[in-house]
N, C-alpha and C positions, 0 to 999 in steps of 0.2 A: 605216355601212350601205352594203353595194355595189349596184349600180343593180339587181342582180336581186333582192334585197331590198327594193327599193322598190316598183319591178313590180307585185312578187307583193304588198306594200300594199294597193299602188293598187287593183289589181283585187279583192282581198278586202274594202278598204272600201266600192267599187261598189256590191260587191251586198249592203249592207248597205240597210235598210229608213229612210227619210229622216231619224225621227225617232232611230233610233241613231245615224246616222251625226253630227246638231245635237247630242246630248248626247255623245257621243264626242270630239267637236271641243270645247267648252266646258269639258270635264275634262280632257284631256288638252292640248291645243293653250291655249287659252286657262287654263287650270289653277283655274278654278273648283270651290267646291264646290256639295256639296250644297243650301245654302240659294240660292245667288245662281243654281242651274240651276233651283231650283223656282221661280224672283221672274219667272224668262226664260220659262218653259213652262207659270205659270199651274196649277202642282201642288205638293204637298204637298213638304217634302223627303225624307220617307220613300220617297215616290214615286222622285222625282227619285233618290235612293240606288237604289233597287231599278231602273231603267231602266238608271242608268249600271254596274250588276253585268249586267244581261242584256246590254246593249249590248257589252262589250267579253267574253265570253263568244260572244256570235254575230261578233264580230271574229277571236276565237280560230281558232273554226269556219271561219270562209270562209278565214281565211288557210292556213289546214291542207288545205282541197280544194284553195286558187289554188297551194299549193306543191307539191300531187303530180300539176298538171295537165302 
């Protein structure tokens, strides 16, 4: 990945809403699933499944504004 690639990451994970950004980090960075993000966040794994589909969806998103800014 070349540094404007990261960049435009960075700043799309920013503005990412805190609790997306803990379970985004937990699945992907730390490569957890769904049961051991629900044991961390105190919620269901269905839960936990359904946050980390929104979460990297609203990732999607920002990164698609941060790269046509």
């Amino acid at each position: 990945m070349d540094t404007v690639d990261k960049l435009t990451v960075r700043k799309a994970f920013a503005t990412l809403p805190d609790r997306w950004r803990t379970v985004l980090w937990y699945s992907e960075v730390e490569g957890m699933g769904a049961t051991e993000i629900a044991g961390k966040l105190d919620i269901t794994p269905a839960a936990a499944a359904m946050l980390t589909y929104r979460a990297r969806q609203g990732l999607r998103r920002a990164w698609h504004a941060a790269a046509s800014d």
